[in-house]
C-alpha positions as CSV (number, residue, x, y, z in Angstrom):
1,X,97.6,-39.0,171.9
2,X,101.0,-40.5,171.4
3,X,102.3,-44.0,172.5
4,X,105.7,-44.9,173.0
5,X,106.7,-48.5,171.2
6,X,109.7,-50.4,172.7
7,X,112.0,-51.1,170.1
8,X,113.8,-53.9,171.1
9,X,110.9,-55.6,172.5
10,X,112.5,-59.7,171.5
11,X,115.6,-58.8,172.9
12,X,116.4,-61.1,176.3
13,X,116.8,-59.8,179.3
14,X,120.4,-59.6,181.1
15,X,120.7,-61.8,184.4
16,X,124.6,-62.3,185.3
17,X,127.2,-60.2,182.9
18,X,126.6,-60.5,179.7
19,X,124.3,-64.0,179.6
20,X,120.4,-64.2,179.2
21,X,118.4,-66.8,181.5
22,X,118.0,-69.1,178.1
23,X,122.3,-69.2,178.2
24,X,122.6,-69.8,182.0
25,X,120.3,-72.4,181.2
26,X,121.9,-74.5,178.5
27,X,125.2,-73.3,179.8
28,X,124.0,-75.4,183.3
29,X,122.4,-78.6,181.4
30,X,125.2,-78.7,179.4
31,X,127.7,-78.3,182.3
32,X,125.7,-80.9,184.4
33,X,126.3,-83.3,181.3
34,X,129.6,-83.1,181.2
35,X,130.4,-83.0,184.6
36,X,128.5,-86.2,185.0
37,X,130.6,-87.8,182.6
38,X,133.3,-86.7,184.0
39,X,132.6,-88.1,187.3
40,X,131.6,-91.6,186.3
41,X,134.7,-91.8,184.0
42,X,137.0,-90.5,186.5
43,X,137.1,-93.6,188.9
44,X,137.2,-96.0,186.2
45,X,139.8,-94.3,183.5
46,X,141.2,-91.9,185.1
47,X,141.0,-87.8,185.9
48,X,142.7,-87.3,182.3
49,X,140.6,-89.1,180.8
50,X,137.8,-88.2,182.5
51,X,138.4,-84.2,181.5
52,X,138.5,-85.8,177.8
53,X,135.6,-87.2,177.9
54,X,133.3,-84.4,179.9
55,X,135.1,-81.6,178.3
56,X,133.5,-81.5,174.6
57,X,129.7,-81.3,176.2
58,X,130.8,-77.8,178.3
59,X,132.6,-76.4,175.3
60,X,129.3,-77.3,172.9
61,X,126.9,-76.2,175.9
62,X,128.8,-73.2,175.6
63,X,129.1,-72.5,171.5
64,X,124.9,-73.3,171.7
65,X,124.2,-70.9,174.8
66,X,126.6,-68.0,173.0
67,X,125.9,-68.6,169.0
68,X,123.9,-66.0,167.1
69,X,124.0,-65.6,164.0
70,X,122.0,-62.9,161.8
71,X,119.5,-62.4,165.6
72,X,119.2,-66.1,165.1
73,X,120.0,-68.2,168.3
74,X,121.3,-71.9,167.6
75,X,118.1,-73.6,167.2
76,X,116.3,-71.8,164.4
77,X,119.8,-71.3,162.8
78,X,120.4,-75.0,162.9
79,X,116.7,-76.3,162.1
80,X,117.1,-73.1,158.7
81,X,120.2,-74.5,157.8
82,X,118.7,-78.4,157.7
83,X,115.7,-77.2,155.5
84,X,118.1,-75.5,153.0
85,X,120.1,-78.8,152.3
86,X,117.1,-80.6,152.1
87,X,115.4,-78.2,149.7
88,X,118.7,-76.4,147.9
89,X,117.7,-78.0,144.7
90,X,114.0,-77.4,144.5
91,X,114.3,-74.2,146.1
92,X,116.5,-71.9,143.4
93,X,116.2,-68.2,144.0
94,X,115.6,-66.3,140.0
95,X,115.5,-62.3,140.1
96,X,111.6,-61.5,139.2
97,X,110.0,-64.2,140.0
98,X,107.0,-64.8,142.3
99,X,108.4,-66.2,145.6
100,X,105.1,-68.3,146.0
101,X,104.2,-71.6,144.1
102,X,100.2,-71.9,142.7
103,X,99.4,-74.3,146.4
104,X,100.5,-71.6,148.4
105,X,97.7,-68.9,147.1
106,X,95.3,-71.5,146.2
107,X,95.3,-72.0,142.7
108,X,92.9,-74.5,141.1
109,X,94.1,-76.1,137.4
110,X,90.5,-76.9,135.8
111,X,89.6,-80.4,135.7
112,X,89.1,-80.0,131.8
113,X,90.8,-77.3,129.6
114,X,88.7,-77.4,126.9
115,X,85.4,-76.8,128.7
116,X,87.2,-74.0,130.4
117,X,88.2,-72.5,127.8
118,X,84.8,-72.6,125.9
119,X,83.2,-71.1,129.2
120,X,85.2,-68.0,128.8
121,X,84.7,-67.5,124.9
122,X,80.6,-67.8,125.9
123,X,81.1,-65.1,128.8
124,X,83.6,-63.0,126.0
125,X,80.6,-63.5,123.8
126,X,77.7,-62.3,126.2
127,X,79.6,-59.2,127.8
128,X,80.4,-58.0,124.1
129,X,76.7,-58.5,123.0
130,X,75.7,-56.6,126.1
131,X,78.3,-53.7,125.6
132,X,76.6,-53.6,121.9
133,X,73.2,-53.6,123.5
134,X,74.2,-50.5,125.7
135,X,76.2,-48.6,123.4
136,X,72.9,-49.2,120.7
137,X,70.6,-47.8,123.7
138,X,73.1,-44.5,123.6
């Protein structure tokens, strides 16, 4: 039995031209902002002024609704881009290297080193004295 699995299963779904419901959405809240400003600067400043004023919020709503960059939309890309100047120093990138730190998998540093390391020469000593034992019973 075969089934058939949709490829582009994340991809949005087309609702007027070429925009998703997500865009018509910011493209609308962002619109409404602007055009709120320009209403209540209007009377008081001027039509001019006004356009000034409620003008930058459409063009933004717009660049937010229509960016995408690497199948990113503007959120993730902008939140991605925030965590990589926070952590660009700590966070170098070397060829061969394990891309997780010892927290990540759960790595426990003994409390003391020595007592450690003496608990591993006893185990060393018992599993050669037992591989004596069984190659002797051979």
């Amino acid at each position: 039995m075969q089934y058939k699995i949709p490829i582009q299963i994340e991809n949005e779904d087309v609702i007027v031209a070429w925009l998703s419901l997500r865009q018509l959405i910011i493209m609308m809240i962002w619109g409404w902002v602007g055009y709120g400003l320009f209403k209540y600067t209007e009377p008081r400043l001027g039509a001019t002024l006004g356009l000034w004023f409620g003008s930058p919020f459409v063009i933004i709503g717009f660049i937010i609704a229509l960016f995408r960059m690497y199948e990113m939309t503007f959120l993730p890309a902008a939140l991605n881009f925030f965590r990589l100047s926070l952590n660009a120093r700590s966070r170098m990138w070397s060829q061969w290297a394990d891309s997780y730190s010892e927290m990540d998998i759960g790595y426990i540093t003994p409390s003391n080193p020595m007592k450690e390391a003496k608990a591993n020469k006893s185990y060393e000593q018992v599993t050669s004295d037992e591989f004596e034992n069984n190659i002797g019973k051979l």
